[in-house]
C-alpha positions in Angstrom: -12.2 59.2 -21.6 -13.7 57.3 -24.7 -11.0 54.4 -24.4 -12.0 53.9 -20.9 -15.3 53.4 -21.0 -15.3 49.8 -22.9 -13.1 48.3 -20.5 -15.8 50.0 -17.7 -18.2 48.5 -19.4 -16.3 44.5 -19.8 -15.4 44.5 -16.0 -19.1 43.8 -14.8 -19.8 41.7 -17.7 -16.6 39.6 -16.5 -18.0 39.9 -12.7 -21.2 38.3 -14.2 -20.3 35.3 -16.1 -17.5 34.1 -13.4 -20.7 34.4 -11.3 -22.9 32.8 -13.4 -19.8 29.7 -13.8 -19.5 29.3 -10.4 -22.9 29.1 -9.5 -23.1 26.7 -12.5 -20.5 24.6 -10.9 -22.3 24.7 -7.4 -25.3 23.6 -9.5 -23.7 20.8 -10.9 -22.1 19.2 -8.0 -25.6 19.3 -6.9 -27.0 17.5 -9.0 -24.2 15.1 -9.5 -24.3 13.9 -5.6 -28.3 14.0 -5.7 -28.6 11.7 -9.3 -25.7 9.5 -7.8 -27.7 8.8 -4.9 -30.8 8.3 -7.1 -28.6 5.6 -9.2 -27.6 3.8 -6.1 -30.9 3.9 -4.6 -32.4 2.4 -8.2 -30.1 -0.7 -8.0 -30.3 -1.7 -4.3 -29.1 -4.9 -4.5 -25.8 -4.1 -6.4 -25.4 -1.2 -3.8 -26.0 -3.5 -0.9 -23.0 -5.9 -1.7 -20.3 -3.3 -2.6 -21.3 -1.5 0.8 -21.4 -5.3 2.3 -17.9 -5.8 1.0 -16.6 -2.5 1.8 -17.9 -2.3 5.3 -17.2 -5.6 5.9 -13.3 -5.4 5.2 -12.9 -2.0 7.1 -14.6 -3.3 10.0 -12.0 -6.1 10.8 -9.4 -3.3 11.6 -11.7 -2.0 13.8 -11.8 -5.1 15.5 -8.7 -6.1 15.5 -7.7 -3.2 17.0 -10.7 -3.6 19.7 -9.1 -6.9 20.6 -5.5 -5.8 20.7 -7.0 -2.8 23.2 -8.5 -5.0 25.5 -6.0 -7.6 25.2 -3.8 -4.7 26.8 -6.2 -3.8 29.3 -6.5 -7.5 30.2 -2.8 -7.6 31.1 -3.2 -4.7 33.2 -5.3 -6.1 35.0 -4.2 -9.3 35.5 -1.2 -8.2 36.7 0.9 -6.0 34.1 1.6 -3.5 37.1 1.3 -5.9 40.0 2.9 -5.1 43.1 7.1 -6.8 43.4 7.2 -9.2 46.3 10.4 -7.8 48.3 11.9 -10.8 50.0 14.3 -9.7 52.9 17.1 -11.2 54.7 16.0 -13.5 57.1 18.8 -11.1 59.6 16.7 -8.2 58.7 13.6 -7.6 62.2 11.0 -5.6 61.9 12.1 -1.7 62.3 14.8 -2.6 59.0 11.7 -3.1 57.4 10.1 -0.4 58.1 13.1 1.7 57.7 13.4 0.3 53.8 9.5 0.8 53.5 9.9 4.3 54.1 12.9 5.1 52.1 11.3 3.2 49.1 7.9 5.0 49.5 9.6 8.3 48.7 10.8 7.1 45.4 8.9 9.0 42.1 8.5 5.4 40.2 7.0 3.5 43.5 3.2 4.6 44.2 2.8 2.3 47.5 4.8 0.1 50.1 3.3 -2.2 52.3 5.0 -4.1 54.7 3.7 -7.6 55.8 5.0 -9.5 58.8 6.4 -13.4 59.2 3.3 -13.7 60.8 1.0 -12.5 58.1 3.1 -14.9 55.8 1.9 -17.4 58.3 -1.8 -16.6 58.2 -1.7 -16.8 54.8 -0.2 -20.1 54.1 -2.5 -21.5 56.7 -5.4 -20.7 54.6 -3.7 -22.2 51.3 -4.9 -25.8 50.9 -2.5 -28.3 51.4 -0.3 -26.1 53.6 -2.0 -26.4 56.7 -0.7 -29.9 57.4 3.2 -28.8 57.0 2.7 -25.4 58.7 2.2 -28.0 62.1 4.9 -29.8 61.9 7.1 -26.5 62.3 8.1 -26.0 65.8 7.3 -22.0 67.2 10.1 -20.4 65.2 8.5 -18.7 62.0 11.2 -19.3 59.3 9.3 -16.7 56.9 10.8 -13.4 56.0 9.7 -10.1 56.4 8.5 -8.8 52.9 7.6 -5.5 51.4 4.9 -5.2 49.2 6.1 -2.5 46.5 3.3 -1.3 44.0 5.2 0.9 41.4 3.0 3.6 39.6 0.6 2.9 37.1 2.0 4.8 33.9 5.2 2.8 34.4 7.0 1.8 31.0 8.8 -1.9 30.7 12.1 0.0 31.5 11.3 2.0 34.3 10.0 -0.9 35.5 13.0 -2.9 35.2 15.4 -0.1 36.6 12.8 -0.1 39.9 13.5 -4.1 40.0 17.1 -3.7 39.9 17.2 -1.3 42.3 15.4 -3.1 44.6 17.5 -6.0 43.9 21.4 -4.1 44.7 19.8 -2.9 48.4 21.9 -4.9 51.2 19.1 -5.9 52.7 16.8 -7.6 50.2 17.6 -11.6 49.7 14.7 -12.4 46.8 12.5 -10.1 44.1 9.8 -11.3 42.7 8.5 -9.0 39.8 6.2 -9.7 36.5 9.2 -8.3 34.7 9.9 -11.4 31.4 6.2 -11.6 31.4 5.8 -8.0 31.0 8.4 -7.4 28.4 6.4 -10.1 26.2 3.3 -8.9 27.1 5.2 -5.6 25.4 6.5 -7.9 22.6 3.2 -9.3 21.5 1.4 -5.8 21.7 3.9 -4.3 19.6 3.6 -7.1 17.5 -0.5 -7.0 17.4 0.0 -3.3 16.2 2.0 -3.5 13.5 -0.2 -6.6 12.2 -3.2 -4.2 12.7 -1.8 -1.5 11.0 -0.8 -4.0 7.8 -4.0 -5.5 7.9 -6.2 -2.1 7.6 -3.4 -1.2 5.4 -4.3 -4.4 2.9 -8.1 -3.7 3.3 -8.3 -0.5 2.6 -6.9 -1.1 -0.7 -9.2 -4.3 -1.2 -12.0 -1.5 -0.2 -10.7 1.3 -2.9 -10.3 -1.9 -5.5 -14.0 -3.1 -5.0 -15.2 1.0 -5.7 -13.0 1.4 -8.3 -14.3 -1.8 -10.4 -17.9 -0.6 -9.6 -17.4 2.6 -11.2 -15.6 1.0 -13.8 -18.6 -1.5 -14.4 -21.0 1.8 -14.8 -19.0 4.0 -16.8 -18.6 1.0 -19.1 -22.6 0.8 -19.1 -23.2 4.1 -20.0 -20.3 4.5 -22.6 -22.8 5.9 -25.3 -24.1 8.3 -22.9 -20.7 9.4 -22.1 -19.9 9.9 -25.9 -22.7 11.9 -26.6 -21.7 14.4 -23.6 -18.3 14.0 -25.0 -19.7 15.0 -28.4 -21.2 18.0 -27.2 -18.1 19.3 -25.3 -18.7 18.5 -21.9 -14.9 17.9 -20.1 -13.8 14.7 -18.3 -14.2 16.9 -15.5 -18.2 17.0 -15.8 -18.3 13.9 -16.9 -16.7 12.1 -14.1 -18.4 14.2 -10.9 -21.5 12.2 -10.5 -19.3 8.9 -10.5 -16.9 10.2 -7.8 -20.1 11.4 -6.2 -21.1 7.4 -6.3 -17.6 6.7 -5.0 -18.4 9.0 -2.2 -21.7 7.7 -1.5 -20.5 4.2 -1.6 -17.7 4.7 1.0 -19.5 6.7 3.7 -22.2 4.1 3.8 -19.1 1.5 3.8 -17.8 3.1 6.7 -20.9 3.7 9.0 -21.7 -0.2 8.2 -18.1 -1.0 9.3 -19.1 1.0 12.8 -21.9 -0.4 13.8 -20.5 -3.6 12.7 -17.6 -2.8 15.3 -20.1 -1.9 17.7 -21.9 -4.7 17.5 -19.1 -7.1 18.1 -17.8 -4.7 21.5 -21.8 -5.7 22.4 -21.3 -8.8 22.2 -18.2 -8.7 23.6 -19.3 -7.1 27.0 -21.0 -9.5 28.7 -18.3 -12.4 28.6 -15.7 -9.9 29.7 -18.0 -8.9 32.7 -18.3 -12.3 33.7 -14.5 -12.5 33.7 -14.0 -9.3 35.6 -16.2 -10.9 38.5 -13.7 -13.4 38.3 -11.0 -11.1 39.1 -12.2 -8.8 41.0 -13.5 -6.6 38.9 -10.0 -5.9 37.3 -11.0 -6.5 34.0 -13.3 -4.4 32.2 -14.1 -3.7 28.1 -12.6 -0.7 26.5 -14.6 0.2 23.8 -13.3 2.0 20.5 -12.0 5.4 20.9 -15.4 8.6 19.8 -12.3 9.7 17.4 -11.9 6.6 15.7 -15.5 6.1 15.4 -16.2 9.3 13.9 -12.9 9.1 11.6 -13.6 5.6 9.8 -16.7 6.7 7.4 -14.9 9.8 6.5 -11.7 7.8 5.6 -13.9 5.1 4.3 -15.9 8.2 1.9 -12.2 9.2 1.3 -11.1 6.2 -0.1 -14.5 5.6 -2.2 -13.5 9.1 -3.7 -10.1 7.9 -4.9 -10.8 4.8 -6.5 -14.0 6.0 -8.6 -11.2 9.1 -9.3 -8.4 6.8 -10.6 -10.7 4.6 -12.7 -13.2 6.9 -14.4 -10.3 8.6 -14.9 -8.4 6.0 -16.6 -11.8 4.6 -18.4 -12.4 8.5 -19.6 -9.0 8.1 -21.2 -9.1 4.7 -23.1 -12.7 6.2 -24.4 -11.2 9.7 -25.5 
């Protein structure tokens, strides 16, 4: 019973002091994200041009990748899922039509069919300029084909969309198809292409971004080297010592990343009212996609991510050349 009642005794006063060094630590991130703030806020026109920097570099991916969104939606609309002109034979009267109309209308890839008449063809060259004068000198007979007007669903992929145009192509009675098919597969090309390019480019300045908070923090811990040594001195970790300079890094990349929003934001603004202009223009086809709530909410935490692994790497490094 006597053995026992030491180690009784140690438990609690074990329970206490990991209390007391975790509410130490909670203290001390505190304080480190609270003076880092104060630091920043003391030099406001040092802070103002690393966040400049910063939010300037991540906000070109944003807009590139605004542009490359609406450059999508602009095909679309201009015609990426137009309907295919369905020439047919000139053998081919109106119930054949109407036959192949109906049998193509049941298809899964083919949303609508509609059917227009020599006549119609007629009507509509009439009202072309510079048609109307050879339209009369045709005698009665109406050399124009019947043609089918197939609008293939929305969601369509460049494949699916070629398979439709070949089918359309092998029926007997069909003489001429006229699809958006080359023009969609570069459209396809160019997108792909714009993505990748996007993808390098935030790629490139996100590490430009990381670079400029890494020689900040550099620049600072260099400053306060003989501060650093006394803390050293008195046995304070690299740990300690570096938390209110990843705090800094921290600070500098969320305000980075909201700047690089609103600079995004700001050039969808100014974006909207020459695109409406242009969607009056077509019809009101064409309209601005904006960036995605995800994204928007995403880039400062990526951007406060990447603020907190460059002041890591280099006050970690600078902690080491000092020690």
């Amino acid at each position: 019973m006597s053995a026992a009642a030491p180690e009784t005794a140690e438990a609690p006063r074990s329970g206490r002091s990991r209390a007391r060094r975790v509410a130490g630590w909670r203290e001390h991130h505190g304080w480190s994200a609270a003076a880092s703030l104060r630091r920043l806020a003391g030099r406001p026109v040092g802070t103002f041009l690393t966040v400049a920097v910063m939010g300037l570099a991540l906000a070109l991916p944003l807009a590139f990748y605004l542009l490359l969104a609406n450059v999508q939606s602009l095909g679309d609309g201009l015609g990426r899922n137009a309907a295919v002109s369905v020439f047919l034979k000139p053998d081919q009267a109106g119930p054949q039509a109407e036959l192949l109309a109906k049998t193509l209308r049941e298809r899964a890839d083919v949303a609508a069919v509609a059917v227009k008449t020599p006549q119609q063809g007629m009507d509509e060259l009439a009202t072309m300029q510079g048609f109307s004068g050879a339209l009369h000198a045709l005698d009665e007979h109406n050399p124009l084909p019947y043609v089918l007007e197939v609008t293939p669903r929305a969601d369509l992929d460049a494949a699916a969309f070629e398979r439709l145009s070949a089918d359309l192509r092998g029926e007997r009675a069909v003489d001429l198809v006229q699809d958006s098919g080359q023009w969609r597969q570069r459209l396809d090309a160019l997108l792909a292409l714009g993505r990748r390019i996007v993808e390098a480019l935030a790629l490139l300045l996100a590490v430009a971004a990381l670079l400029v908070v890494g020689n900040t923090v550099r620049v600072d811990i260099a400053s306060r080297s003989e501060e650093i040594g006394v803390l050293t001195l008195m046995g304070a970790s690299h740990a300690f010592v570096r938390r209110p300079y990843l705090y800094a890094g921290i600070w500098y990349g969320l305000f980075a990343g909201v700047l690089a929003v609103l600079l995004a934001l700001a050039v969808e603004w100014a974006l909207a009212g020459p695109v409406a202009q242009l969607g009056q223009v077509y019809g009101g086809r064409l309209r601005l996609g904006g960036l995605p709530p995800w994204l928007l909410l995403a880039t400062p935490l990526a951007s406060a991510l990447l603020g907190w692994l460059g002041a890591r790497l280099v006050s970690a490094w600078q902690l080491r050349k000092a020690a």
